[in-house]
N, C-alpha and C positions, 0 to 999 in steps of 0.2 A: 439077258439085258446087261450084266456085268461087260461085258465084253462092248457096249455099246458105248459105257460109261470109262473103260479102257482109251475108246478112241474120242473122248472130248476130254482127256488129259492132251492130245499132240495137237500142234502149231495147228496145223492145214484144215481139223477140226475142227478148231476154235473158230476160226476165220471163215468156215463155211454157215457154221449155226449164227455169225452175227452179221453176214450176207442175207445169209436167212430171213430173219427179225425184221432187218427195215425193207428187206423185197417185199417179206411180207403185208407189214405195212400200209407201203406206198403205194402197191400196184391195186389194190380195190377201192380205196381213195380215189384215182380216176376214171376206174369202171366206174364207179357210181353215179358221174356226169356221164360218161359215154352212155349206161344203159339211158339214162333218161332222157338223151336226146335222139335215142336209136340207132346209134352208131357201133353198136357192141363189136362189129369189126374191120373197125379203125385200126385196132392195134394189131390185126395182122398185117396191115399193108404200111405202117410203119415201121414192123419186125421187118418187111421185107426189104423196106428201105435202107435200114439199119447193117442187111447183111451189106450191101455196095458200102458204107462206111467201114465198117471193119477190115472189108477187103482194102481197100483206100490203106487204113494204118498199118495195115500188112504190106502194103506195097513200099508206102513210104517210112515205113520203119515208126512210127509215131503210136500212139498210145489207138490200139483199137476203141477201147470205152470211147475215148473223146471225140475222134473222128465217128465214131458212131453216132455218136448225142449231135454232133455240129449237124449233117446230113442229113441225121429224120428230126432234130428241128426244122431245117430249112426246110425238106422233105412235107411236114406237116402245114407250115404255115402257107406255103403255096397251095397245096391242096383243098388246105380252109377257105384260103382266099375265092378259089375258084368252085368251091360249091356256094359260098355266100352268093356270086353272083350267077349260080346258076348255067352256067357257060358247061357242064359236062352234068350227066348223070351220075349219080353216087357210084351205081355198081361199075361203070365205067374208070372212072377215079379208082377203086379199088384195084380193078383187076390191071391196071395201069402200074399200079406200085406193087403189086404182087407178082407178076412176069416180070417187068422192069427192073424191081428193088432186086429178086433173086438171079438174074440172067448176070446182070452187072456184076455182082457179089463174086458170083463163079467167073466169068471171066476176068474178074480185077486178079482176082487171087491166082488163077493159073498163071497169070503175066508177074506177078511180084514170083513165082516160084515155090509157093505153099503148096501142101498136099491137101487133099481133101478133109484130112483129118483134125487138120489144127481148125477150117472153117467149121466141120462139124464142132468143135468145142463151144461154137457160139450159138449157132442152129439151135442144138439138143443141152445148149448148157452143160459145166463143166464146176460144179460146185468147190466142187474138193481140189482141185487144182487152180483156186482163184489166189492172188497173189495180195499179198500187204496193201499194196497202192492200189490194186481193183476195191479191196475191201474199204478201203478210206474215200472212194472214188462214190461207192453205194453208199456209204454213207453219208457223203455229202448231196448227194443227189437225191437221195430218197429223204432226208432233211426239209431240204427244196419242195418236192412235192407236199410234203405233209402239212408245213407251214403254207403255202396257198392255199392248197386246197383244203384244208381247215380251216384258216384265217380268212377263208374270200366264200366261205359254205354260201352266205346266204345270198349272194350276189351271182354266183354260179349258178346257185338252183335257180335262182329267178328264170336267167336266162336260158336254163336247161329246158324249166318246166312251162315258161309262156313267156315267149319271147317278145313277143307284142306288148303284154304290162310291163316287161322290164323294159323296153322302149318306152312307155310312157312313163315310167319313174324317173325317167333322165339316164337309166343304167346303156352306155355303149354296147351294144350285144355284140358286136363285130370286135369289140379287145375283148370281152371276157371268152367268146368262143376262140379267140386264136390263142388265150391263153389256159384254156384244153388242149386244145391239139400239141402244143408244146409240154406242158404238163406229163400227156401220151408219148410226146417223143423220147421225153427224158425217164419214163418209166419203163418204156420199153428197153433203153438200152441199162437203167438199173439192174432188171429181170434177165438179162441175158444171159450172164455167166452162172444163174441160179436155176432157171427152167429151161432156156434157149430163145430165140430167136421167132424158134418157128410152131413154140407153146405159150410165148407170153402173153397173149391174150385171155387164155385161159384162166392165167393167175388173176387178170384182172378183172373179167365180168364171173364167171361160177361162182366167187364168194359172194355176188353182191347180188346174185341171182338166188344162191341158196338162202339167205339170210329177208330176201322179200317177200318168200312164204311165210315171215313171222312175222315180219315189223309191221307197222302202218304208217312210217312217218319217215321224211328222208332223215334226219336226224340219226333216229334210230338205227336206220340203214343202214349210214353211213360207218355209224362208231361198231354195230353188229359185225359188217362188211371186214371192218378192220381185223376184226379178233378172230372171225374165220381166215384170213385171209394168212394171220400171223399160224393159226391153229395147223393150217395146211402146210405153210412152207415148214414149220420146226418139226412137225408129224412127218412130215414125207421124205423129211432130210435123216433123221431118227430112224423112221424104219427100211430106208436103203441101206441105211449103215447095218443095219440086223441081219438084213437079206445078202448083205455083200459077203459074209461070212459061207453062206452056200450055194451062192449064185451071184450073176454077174449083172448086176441090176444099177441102174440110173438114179439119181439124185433128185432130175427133173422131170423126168413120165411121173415119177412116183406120186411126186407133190402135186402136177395136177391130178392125178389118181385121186389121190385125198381128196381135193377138194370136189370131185365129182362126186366122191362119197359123201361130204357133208348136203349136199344137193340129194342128194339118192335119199338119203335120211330127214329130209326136210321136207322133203314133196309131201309125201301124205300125211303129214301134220297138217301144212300148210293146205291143200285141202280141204281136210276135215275143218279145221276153222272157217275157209270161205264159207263151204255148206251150210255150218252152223251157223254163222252172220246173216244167211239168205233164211234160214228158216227161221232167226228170231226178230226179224225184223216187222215192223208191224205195217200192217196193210192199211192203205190210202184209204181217206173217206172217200164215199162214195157221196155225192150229193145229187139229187134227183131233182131234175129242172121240174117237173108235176107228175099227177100219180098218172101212169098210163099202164096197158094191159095191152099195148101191142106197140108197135111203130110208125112213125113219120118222118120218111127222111127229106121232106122239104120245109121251107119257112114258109108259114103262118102271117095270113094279111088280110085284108077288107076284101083281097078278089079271090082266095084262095075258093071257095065254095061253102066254107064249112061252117055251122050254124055260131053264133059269135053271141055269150053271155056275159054280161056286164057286173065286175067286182068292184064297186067302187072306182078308184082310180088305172084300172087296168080293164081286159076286155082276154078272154079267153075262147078258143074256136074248138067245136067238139067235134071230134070226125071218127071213121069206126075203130072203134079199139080201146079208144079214149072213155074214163070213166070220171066223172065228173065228183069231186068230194064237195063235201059241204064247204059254208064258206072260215065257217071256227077253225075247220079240220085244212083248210089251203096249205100247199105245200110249195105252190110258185114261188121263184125267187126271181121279182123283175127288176 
């Protein structure tokens, strides 16, 4: 472990562990709408989008982050647009930005004259080799998200979780969903230079997923979501640094790694509670329209056949099965 603590004395480590923190962050903050509106992958077909941006700033020499973030915004909000109205099926829409978003990528790139290796950095993420102004770039971005998407929680959830009441509170569902999908596009390309491209998804829904086997509340969720979210990227970034010593290991497999594990470790907690909930829960009354000792599955009337005694203000029919109580002891509820 000394040796781990050797390498967060130099630059490039400094800079990767505080990529880290706010990838961390930011990216399970907008899992958390995504899971609730069933979109948990969104953010691969915005990763995929995002690769054609990078290729773009590779071509034209410009900042890959930015050209990335302009792209699968645009990238996202079109896509929004076009499921709101229904005009394409979701998995359609996906698999649309996920051949599309990646075909592009690779061909932009081979036309600017990159190797496959510099687009791998973005793909599989490239922690340690992230740069001053990428770190200021995550930092401002991942800012962005946290301030919406914490300052707009309950305006979000609304429209996450019943889209129809938050229609009738007056809440616009069509700006607060396109300001998800934006939200998504800018965390994806946050996440790139920290997991990749083609794992940022993962950063975003597994924490929010691990942490829903415990919570009951989106509140909880949310701030849970966070701190797994953060747990994984500094954990996974920590122990590639350990493992880089005798092997050749990744920054970003790693940390989804982790967070697969905090999931792995949560299931059967999570679980064991549902089951417990279900078994302590207490059992419905049962209320008994009269006492009977068999069945009638039809309705009861003046032509039905069956002999008809009179209780005061009501009229009861007896037919076989039916066993007739006194009138102190009546159990009818008319």
């Amino acid at each position: 472990m000394t040796d781990v603590f050797d390498l967060l004395s130099l630059d490039f480590m400094q800079r990767a562990l505080m990529a880290a923190v706010f990838t961390g962050l930011a990216a399970p903050v907008v899992g958390t709408y995504l899971v609730q509106r069933r979109l948990a992958l969104l953010g691969d077909g915005i990763g995929h989008v995002a690769v054609t941006g990078v290729a773009i700033g590779l071509w034209t020499g410009a900042s890959p982050t930015w050209t990335a973030v302009a792209l699968a915004t645009v990238g996202a909000i079109v896509i929004e647009m076009i499921r709101q109205r229904g005009q394409t099926g979701g998995d359609v829409l996906l698999a649309i930005m996920l051949y599309g978003g990646l075909a592009g990528g690779v061909l932009i790139s081979g036309l600017a004259g990159q190797s496959t290796a510099v687009l791998g950095r973005y793909l599989f993420g490239s922690i340690t080799t992230i740069s001053e102004a990428d770190v200021i770039a995550t930092i401002v971005l991942a800012a962005v998200v946290l301030l919406v998407g914490v300052g707009l929680a309950p305006q979000l959830f609304a429209v996450a979780q019943d889209p129809e009441f938050a229609r009738v509170s007056g809440l616009d569902i069509r700006v607060y969903n396109i300001v998800v999908a934006v939200m998504a596009a800018v965390s994806v390309t946050v996440a790139m230079r920290t997991v990749g491209l083609l794992l940022v998804s993962a950063l975003m829904v597994v924490p929010v997923a691990a942490t829903t086997q415990l919570t009951r509340s989106f509140r909880s969720t949310l701030a849970a979501s966070m701190v797994v979210g953060l747990l994984a990227a500094v954990g996974g970034l920590l122990l590639a640094a350990q493992l880089s010593f005798t092997a050749d290991v990744a920054p970003g497999p790693t940390i989804v790694l982790v967070a697969l594990a905090c999931f792995v470790a949560t299931w059967p907690v999570g679980a064991w509670m549902r089951r417990r909930d279900r078994l302590t829960e207490p059992f419905e009354d049962e209320v008994e329209d009269h006492l009977t000792t068999g069945t009638h599955p039809h309705r009861h009337g003046e032509d039905c056949g069956h002999p008809a005694v009179q209780h005061g203000d009501h009229v009861d029919y007896l037919h076989d099965g039916h066993r007739h109580a006194p009138h102190d002891r009546h159990y009818d509820e008319h």
